[in-house]
MDTraj code that builds the backbone (N, CA, C; nanometers):
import mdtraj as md
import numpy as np

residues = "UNK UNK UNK UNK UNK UNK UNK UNK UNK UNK UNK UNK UNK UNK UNK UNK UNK UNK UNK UNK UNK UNK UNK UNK UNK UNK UNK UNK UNK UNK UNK UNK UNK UNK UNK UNK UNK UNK UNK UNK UNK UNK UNK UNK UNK UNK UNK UNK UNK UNK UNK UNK UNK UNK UNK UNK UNK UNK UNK UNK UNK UNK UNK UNK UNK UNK UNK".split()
xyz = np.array([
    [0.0844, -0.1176, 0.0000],
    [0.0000, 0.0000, 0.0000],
    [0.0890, 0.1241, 0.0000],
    [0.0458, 0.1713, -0.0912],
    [0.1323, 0.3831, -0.0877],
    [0.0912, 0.4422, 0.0309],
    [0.2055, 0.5128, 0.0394],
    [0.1813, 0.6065, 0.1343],
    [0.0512, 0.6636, 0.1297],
    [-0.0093, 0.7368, 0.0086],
    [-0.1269, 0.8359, -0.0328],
    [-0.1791, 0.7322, 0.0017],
    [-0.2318, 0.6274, -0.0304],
    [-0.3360, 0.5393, -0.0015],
    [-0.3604, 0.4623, 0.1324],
    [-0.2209, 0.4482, 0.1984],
    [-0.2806, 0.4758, 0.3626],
    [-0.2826, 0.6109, 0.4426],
    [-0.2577, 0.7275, 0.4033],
    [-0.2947, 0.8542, 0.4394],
    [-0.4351, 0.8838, 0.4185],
    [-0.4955, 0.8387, 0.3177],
    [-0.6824, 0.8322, 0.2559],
    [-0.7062, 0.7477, 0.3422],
    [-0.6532, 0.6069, 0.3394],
    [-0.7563, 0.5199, 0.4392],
    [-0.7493, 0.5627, 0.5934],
    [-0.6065, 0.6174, 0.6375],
    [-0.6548, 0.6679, 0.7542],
    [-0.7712, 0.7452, 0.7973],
    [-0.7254, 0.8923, 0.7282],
    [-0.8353, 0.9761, 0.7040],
    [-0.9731, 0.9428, 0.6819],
    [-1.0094, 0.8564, 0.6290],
    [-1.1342, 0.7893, 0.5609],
    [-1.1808, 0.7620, 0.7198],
    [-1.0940, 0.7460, 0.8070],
    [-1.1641, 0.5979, 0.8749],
    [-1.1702, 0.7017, 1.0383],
    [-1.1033, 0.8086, 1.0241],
    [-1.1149, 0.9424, 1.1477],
    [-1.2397, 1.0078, 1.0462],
    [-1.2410, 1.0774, 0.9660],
    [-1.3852, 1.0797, 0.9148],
    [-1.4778, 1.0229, 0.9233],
    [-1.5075, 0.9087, 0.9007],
    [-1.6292, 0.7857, 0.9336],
    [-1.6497, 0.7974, 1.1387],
    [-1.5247, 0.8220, 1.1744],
    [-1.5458, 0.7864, 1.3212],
    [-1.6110, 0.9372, 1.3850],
    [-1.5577, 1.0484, 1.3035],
    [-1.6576, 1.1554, 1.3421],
    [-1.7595, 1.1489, 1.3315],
    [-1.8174, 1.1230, 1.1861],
    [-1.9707, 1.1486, 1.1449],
    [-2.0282, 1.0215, 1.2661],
    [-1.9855, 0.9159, 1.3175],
    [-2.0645, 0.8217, 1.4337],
    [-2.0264, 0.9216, 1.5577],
    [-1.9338, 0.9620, 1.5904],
    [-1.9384, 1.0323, 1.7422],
    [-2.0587, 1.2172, 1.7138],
    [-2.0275, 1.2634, 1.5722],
    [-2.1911, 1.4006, 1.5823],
    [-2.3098, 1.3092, 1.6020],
    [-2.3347, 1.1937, 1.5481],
    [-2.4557, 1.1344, 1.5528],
    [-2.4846, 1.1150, 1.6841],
    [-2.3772, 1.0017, 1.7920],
    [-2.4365, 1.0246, 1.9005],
    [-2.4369, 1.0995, 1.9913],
    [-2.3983, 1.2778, 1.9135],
    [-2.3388, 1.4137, 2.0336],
    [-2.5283, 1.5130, 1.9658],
    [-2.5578, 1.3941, 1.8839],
    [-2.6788, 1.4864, 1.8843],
    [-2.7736, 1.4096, 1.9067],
    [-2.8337, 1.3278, 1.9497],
    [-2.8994, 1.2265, 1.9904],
    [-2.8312, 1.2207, 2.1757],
    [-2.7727, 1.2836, 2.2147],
    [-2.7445, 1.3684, 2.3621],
    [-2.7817, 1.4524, 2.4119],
    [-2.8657, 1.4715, 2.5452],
    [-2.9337, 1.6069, 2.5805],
    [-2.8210, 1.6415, 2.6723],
    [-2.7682, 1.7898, 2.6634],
    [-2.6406, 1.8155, 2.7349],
    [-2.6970, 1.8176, 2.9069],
    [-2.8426, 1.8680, 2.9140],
    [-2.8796, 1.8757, 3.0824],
    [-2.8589, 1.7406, 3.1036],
    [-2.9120, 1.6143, 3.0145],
    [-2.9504, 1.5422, 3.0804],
    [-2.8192, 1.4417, 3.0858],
    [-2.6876, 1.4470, 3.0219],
    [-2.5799, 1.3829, 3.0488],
    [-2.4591, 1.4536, 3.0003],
    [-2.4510, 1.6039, 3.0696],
    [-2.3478, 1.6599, 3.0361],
    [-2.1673, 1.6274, 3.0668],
    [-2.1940, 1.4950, 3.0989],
    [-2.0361, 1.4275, 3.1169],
    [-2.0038, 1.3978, 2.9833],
    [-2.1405, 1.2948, 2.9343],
    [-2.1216, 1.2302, 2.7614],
    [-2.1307, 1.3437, 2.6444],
    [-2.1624, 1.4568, 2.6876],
    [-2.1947, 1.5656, 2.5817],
    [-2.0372, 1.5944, 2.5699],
    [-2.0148, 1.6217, 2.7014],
    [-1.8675, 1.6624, 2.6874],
    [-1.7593, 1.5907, 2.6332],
    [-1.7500, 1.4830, 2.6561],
    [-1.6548, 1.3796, 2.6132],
    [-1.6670, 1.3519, 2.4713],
    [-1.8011, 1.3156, 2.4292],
    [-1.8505, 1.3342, 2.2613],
    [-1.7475, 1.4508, 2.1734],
    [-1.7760, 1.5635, 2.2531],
    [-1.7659, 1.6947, 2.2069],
    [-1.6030, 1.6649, 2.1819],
    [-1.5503, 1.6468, 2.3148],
    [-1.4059, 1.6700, 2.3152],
    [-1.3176, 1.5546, 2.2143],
    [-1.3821, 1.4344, 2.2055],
    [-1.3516, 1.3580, 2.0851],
    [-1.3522, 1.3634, 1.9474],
    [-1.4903, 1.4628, 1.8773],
    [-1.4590, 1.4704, 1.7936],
    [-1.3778, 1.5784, 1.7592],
    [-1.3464, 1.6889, 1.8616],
    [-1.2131, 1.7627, 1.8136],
    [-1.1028, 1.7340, 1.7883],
    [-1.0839, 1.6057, 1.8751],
    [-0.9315, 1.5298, 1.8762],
    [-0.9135, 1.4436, 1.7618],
    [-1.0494, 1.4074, 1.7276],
    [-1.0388, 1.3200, 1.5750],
    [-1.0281, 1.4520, 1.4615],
    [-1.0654, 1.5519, 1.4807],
    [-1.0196, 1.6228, 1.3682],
    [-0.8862, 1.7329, 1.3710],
    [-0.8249, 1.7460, 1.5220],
    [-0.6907, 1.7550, 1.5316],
    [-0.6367, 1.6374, 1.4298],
    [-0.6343, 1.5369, 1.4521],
    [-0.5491, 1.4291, 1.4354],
    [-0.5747, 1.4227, 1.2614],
    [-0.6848, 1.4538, 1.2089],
    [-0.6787, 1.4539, 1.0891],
    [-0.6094, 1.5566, 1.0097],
    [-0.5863, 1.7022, 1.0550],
    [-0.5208, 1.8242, 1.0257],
    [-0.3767, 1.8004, 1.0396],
    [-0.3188, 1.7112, 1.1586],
    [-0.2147, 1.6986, 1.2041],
    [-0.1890, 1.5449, 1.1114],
    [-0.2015, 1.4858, 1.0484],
    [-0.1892, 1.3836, 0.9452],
    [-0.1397, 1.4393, 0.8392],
    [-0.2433, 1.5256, 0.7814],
    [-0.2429, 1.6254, 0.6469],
    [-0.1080, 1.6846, 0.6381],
    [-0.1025, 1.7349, 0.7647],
    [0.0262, 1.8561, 0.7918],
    [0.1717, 1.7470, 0.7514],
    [0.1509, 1.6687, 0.7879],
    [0.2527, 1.5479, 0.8143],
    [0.2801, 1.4738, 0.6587],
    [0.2062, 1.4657, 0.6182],
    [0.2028, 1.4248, 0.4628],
    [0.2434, 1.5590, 0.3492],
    [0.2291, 1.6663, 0.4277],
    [0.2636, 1.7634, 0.3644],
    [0.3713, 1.7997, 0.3663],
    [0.4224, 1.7857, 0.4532],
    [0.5927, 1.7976, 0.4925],
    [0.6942, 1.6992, 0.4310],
    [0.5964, 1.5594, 0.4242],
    [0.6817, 1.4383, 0.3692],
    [0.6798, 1.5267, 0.2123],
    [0.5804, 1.5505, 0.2244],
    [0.5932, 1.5458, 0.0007],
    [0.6791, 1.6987, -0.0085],
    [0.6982, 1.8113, 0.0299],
    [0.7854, 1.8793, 0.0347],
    [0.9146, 1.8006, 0.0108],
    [0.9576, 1.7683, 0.1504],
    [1.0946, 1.6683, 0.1494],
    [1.1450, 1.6220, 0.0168],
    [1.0320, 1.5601, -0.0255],
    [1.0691, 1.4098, -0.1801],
    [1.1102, 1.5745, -0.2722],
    [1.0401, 1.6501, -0.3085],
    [0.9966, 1.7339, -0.4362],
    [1.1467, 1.8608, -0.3825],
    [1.1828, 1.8586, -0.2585],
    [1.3300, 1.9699, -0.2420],
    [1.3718, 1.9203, -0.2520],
])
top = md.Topology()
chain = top.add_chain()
for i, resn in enumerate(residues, 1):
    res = top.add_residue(resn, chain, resSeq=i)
    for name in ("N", "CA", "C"):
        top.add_atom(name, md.element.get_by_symbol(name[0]), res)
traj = md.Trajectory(xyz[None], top)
């Protein structure tokens, strides 16, 4: 497998895991379990840190090859 093509399947698969953690951060009433609202919340930021911080990382590699 290429690099690009496990950089997509990663990505693919922190994408897929967001769109399931908004589903169950909205199907959450924050009065009524604001521990899980929070934790929801704070996960899918970290899944889309981690996807920005991938990108960034693949971006730097392909710089490298192309200087």
């Amino acid at each position: 497998m290429t690099q690009k093509a496990t950089h997509t399947s990663h990505t693919e698969h922190l994408t897929e895991e967001i769109k399931h953690l908004e589903g169950r951060l909205q199907q959450t009433d924050p009065n009524q379990d604001p521990t899980l609202y929070r934790s929801l919340y704070c996960m899918i930021s970290l899944r889309q840190m981690q996807i920005m911080a991938h990108a960034s990382s693949q971006a730097e590699q392909q710089r490298r090859h192309v200087g």
